[in-house]
C-alpha positions in Angstrom: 0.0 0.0 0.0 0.9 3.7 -0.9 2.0 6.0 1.9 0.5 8.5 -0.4 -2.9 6.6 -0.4 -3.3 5.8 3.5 -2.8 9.8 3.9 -5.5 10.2 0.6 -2.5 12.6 -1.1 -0.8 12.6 -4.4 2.6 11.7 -4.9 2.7 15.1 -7.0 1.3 17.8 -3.0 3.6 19.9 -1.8 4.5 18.6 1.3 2.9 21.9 3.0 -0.8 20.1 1.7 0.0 16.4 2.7 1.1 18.1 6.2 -2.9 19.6 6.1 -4.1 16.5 5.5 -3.0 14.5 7.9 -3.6 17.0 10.6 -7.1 17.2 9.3 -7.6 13.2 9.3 -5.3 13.1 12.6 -8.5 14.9 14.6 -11.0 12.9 12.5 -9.5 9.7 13.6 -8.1 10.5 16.9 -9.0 7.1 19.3 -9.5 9.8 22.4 -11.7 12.1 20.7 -13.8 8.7 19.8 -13.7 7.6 22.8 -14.9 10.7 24.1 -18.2 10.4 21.7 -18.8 7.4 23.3 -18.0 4.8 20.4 -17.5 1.1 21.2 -14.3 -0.2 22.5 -14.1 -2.2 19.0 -13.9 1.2 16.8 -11.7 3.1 19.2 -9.2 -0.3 18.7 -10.0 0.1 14.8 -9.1 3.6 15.2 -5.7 3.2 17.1 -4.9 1.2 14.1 -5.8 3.3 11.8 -3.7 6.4 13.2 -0.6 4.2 13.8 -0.8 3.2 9.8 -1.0 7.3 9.0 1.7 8.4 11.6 4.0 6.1 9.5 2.4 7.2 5.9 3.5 10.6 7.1 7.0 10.2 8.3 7.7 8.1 6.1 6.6 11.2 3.1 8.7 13.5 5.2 11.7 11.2 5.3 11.8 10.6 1.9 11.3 14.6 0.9 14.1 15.5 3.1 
């Protein structure tokens, strides 16, 4: 899988955009902020996944601009 497509970027964003995007998915997806709506333990598990998989997406894009 893409690093580019677990963040939902191109290849081709500055690296100012793909830095937007993830903050703006990293507050979507947050597990404490769904655990604070009161989601299931199961999605909050799902979601801890999830944000582990674009933490690494986005290092990884910064690494490899550098």
């Amino acid at each position: 899988v893409s690093y580019y497509k677990v963040l939902g970027v191109e290849s081709t964003d500055s690296i100012e955009e793909i830095t937007k995007t993830y903050k703006k998915v990293v507050k979507e997806y947050h597990p404490d902020r769904l655990q604070g709506l009161g989601l299931p333990k199961d999605f909050v598990e799902l979601a801890n996944k999830k944000m582990a998989m674009m933490n690494e997406a986005y290092n990884e894009i910064k690494k490899s601009r550098k």
